[in-house]
MDTraj code that builds the backbone (N, CA, C; nanometers):
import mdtraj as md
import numpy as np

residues = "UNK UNK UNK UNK UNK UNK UNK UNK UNK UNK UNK UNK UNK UNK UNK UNK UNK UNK UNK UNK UNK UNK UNK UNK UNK UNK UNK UNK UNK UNK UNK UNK UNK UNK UNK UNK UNK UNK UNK UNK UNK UNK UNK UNK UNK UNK UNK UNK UNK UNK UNK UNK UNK UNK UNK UNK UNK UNK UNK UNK UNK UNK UNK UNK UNK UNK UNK UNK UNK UNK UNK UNK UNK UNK UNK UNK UNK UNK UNK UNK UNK UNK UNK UNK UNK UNK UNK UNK UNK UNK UNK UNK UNK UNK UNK UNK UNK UNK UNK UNK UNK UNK UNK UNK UNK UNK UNK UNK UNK UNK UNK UNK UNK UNK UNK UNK UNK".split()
xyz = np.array([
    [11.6665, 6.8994, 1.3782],
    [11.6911, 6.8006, 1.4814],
    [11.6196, 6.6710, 1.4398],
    [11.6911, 6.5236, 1.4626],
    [11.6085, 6.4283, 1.3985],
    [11.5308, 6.3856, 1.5350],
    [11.4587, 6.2564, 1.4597],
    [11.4151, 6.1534, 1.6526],
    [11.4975, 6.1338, 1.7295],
    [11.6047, 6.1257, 1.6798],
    [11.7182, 6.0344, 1.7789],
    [11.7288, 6.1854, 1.8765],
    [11.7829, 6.2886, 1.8073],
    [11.8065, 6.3940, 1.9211],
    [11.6480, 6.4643, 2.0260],
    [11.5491, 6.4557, 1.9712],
    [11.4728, 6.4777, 2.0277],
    [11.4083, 6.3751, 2.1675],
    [11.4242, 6.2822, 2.0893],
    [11.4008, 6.1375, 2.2450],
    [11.5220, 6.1742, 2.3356],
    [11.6233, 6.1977, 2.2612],
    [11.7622, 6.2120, 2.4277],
    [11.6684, 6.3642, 2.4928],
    [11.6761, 6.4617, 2.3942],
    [11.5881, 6.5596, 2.4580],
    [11.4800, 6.5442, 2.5794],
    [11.4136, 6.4688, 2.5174],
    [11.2671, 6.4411, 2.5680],
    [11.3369, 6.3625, 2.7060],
    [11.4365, 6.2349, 2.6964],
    [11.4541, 6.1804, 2.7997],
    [11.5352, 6.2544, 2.9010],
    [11.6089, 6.3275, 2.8589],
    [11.6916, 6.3648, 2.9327],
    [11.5947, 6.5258, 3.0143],
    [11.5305, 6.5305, 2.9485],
    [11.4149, 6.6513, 3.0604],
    [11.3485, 6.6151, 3.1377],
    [11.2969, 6.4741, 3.1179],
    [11.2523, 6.4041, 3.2377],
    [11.3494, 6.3431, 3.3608],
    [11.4386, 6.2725, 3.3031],
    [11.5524, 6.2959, 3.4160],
    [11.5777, 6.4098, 3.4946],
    [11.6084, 6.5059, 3.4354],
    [11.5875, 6.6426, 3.5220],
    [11.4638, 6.6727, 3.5573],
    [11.3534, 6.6473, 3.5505],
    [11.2568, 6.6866, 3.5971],
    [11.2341, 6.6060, 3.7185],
    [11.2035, 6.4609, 3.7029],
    [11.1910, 6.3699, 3.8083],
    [11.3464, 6.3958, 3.9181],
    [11.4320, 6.4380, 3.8777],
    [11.5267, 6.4636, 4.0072],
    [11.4596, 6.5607, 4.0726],
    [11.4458, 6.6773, 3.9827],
    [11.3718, 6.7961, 4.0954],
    [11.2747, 6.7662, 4.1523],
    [11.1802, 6.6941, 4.1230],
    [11.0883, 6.6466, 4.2225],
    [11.0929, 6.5793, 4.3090],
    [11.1577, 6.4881, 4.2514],
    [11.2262, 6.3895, 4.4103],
    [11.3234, 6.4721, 4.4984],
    [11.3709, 6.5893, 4.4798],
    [11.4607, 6.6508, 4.5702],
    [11.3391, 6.7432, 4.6265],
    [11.2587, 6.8005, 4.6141],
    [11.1553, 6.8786, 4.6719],
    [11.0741, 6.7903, 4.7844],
    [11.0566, 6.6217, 4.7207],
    [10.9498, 6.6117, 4.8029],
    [11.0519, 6.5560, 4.9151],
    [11.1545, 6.5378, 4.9142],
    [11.2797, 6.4842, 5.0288],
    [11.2918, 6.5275, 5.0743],
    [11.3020, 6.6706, 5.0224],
    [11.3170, 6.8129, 5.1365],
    [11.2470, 6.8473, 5.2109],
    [11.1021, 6.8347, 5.1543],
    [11.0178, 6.8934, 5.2329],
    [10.9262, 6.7687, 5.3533],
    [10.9977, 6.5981, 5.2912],
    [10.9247, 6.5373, 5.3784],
    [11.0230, 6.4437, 5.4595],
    [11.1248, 6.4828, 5.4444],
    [11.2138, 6.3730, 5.5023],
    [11.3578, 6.4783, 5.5685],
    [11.4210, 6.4277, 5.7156],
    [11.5254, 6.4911, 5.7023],
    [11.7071, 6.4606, 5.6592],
    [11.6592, 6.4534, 5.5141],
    [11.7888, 6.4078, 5.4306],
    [11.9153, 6.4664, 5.5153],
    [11.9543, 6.5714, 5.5141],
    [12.0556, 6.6434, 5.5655],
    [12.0519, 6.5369, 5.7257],
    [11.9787, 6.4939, 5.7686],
    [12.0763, 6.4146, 5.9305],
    [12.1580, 6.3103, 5.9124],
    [12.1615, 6.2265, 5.7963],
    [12.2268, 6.1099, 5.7561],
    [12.3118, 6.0735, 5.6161],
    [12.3870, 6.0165, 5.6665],
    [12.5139, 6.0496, 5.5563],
    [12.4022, 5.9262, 5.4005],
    [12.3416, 5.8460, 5.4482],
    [12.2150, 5.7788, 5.3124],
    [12.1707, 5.9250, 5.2941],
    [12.1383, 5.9914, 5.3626],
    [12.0022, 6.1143, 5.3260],
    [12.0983, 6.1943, 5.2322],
    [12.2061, 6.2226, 5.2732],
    [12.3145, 6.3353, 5.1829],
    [12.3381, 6.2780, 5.0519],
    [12.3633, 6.1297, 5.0715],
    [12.4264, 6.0670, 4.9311],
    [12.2896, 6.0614, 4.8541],
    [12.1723, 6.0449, 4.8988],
    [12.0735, 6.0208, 4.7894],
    [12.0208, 6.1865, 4.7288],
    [12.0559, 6.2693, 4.8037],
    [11.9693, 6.3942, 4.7464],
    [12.0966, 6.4470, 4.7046],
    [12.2481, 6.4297, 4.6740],
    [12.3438, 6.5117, 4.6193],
    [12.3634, 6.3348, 4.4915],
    [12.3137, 6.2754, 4.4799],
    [12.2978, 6.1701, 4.3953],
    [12.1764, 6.2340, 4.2582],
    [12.1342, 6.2376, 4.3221],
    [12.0061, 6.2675, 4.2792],
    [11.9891, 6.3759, 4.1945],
    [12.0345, 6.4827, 4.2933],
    [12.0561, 6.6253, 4.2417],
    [12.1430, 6.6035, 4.0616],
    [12.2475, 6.5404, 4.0976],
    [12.3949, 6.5449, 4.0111],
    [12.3079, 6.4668, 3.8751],
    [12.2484, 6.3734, 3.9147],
    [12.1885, 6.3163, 3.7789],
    [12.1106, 6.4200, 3.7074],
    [12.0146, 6.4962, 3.7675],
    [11.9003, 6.5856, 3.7235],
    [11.9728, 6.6864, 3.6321],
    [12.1098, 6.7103, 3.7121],
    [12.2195, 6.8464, 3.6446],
    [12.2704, 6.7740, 3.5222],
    [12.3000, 6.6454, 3.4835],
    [12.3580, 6.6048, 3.3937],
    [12.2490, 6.6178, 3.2536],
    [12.0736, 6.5642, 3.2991],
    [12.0080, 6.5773, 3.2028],
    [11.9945, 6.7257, 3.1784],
    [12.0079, 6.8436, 3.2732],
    [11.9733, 6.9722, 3.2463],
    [12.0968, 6.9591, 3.2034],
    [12.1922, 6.9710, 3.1706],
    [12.3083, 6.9644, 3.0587],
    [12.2829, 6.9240, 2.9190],
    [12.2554, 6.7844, 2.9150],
    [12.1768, 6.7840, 2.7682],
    [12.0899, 6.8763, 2.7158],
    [12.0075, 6.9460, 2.7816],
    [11.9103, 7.0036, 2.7226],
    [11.9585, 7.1659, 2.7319],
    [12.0746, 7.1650, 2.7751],
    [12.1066, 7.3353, 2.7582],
    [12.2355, 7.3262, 2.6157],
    [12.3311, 7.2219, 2.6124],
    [12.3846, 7.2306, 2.5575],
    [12.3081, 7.1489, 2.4117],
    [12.1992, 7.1120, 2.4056],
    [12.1609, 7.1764, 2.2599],
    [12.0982, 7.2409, 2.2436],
    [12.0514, 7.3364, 2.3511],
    [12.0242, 7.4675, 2.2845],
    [12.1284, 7.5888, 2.2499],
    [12.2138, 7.5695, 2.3064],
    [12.3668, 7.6290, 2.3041],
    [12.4881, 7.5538, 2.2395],
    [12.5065, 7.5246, 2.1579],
    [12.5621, 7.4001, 2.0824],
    [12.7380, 7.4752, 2.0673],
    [12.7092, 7.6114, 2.0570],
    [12.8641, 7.6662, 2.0054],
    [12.9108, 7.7715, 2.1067],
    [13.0008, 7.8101, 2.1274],
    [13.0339, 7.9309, 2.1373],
    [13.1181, 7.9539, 2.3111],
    [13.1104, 8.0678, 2.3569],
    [13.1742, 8.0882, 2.5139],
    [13.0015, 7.9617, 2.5934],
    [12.8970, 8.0237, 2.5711],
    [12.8512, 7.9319, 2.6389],
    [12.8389, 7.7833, 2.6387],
    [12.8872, 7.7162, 2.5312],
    [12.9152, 7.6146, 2.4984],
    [13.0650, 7.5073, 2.6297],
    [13.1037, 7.6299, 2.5664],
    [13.2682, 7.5919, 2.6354],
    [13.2343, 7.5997, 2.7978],
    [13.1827, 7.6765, 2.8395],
    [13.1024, 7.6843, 3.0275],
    [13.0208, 7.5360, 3.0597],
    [12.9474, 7.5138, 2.9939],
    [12.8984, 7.4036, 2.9729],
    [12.9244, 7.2777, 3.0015],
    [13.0481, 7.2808, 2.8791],
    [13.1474, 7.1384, 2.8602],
    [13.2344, 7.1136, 3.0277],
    [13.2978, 7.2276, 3.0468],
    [13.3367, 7.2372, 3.1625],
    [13.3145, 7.2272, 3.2663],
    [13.1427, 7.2351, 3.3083],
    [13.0484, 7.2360, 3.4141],
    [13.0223, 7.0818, 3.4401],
    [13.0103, 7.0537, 3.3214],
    [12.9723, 6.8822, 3.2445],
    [13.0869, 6.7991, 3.3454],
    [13.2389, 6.8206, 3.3015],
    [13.3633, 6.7587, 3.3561],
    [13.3546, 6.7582, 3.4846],
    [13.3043, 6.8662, 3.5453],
    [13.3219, 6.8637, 3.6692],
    [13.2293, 6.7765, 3.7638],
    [13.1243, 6.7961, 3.7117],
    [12.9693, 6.6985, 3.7129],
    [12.9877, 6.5928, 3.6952],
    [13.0948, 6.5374, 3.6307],
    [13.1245, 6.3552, 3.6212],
    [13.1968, 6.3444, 3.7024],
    [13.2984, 6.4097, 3.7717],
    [13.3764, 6.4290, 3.8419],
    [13.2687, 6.3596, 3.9864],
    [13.2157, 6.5031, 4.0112],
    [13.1427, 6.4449, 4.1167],
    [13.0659, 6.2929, 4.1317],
    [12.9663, 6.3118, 4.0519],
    [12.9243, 6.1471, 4.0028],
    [13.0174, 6.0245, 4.0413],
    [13.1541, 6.0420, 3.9657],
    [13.2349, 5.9412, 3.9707],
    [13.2668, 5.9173, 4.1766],
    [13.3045, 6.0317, 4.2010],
    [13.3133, 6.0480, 4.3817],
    [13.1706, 5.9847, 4.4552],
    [13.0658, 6.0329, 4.3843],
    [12.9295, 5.9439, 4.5104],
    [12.9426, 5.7910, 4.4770],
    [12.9674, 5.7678, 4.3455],
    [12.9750, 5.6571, 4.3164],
    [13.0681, 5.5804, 4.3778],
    [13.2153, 5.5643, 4.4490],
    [13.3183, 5.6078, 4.5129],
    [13.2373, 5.5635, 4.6419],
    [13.1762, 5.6818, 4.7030],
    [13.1105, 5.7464, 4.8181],
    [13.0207, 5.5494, 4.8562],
    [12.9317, 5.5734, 4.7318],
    [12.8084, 5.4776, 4.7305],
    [12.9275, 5.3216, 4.7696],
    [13.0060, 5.2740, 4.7450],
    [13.0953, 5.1722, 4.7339],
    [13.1325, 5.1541, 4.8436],
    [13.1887, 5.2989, 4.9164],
    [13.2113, 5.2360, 5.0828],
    [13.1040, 5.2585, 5.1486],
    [13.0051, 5.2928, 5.1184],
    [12.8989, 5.2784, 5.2377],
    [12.7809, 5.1438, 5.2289],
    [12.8006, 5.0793, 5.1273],
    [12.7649, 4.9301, 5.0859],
    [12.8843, 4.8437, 5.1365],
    [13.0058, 4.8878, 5.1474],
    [13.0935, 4.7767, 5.2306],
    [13.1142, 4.7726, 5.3890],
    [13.1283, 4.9211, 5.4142],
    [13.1100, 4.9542, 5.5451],
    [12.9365, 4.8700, 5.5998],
    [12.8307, 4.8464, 5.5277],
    [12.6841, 4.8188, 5.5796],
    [12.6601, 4.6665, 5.5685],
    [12.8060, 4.6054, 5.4568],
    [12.8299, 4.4443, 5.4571],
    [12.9086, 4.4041, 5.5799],
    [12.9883, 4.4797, 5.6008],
    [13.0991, 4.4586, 5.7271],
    [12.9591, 4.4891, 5.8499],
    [12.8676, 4.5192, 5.8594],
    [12.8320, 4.5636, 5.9601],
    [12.7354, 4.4551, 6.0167],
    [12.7111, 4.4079, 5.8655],
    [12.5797, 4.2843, 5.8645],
    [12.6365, 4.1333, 5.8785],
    [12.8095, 4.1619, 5.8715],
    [12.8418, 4.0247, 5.8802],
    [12.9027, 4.0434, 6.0379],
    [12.9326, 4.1431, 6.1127],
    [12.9445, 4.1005, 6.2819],
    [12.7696, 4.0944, 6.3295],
    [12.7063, 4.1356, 6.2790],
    [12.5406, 4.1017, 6.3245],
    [12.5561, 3.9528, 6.3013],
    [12.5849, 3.9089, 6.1751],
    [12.5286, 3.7633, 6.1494],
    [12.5114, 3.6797, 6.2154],
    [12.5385, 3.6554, 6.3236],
    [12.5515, 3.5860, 6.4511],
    [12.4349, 3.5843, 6.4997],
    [12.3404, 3.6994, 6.5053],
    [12.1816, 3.6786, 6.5629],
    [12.1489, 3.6304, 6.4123],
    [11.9795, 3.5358, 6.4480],
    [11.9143, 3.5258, 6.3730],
    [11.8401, 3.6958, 6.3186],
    [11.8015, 3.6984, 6.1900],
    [11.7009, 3.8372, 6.1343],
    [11.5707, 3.8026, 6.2048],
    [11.5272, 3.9662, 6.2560],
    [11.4109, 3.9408, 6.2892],
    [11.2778, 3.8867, 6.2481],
    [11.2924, 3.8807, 6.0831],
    [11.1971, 3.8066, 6.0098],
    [11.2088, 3.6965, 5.9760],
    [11.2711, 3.6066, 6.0712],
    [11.2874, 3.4987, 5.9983],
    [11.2502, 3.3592, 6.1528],
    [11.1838, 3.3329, 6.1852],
    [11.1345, 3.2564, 6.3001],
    [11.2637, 3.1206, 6.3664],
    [11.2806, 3.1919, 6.4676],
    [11.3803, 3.0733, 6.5450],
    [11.2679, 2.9779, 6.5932],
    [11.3747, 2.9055, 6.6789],
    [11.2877, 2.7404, 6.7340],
    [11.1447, 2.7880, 6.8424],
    [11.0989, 2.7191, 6.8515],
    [10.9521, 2.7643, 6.9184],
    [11.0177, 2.7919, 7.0428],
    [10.9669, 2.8770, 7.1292],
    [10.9714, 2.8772, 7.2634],
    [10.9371, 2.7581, 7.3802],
    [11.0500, 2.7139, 7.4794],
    [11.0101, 2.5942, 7.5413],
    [10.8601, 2.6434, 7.6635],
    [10.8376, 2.5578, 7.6511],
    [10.6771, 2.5654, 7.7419],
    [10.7195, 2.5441, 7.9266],
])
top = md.Topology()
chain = top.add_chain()
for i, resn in enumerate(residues, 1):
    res = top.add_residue(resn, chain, resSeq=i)
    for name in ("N", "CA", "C"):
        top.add_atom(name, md.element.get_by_symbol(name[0]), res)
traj = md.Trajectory(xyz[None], top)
């Protein structure tokens, strides 16, 4: 194996690693599952972590029936990806549409005219 495959290695285990952790501590400190943000970030999240645990199974498995399970698992896994991504698109337009019938109030951080005395 040269550098080049060992850094995707190396990077791509930390990708999977830092997903699993960020899905543990979400789980255990936040309630993701009540909100359709909470679902998209921990099945976001999740799907990336599965893509780096893909790199790192399929070179350890490079040939064969488990190879081919793999590749296939892989397709389906972009599949999904491509859908949150999809997912992520209307819920940034649906939250622009939402911010432009607000626009009409001033933001709360931002100071209107003084109060008359």
């Amino acid at each position: 194996m040269n550098w080049a495959q060992m850094a995707n290695l190396a990077a791509s285990g930390l990708v999977a690693l830092a997903s699993l952790v960020f899905a543990i501590a979400y789980h255990l400190h936040a309630p993701w599952w009540s909100t359709e943000v909470g679902r998209h970030l921990m099945t976001f999240t999740l799907a990336i972590g599965a893509l780096g645990a893909y790199t790192i199974a399929i070179t350890i498995w490079p040939d064969g029936t488990a190879a081919s399970v793999l590749r296939a698992a892989r397709t389906v896994l972009m599949l999904v990806i491509a859908a949150l991504v999809v997912q992520r698109i209307h819920m940034v337009l649906r939250a622009q549409h939402r911010g432009a019938l607000l626009g009409a109030r001033p933001p709360h951080d931002q100071p209107g005219p003084p109060p008359s005395a």
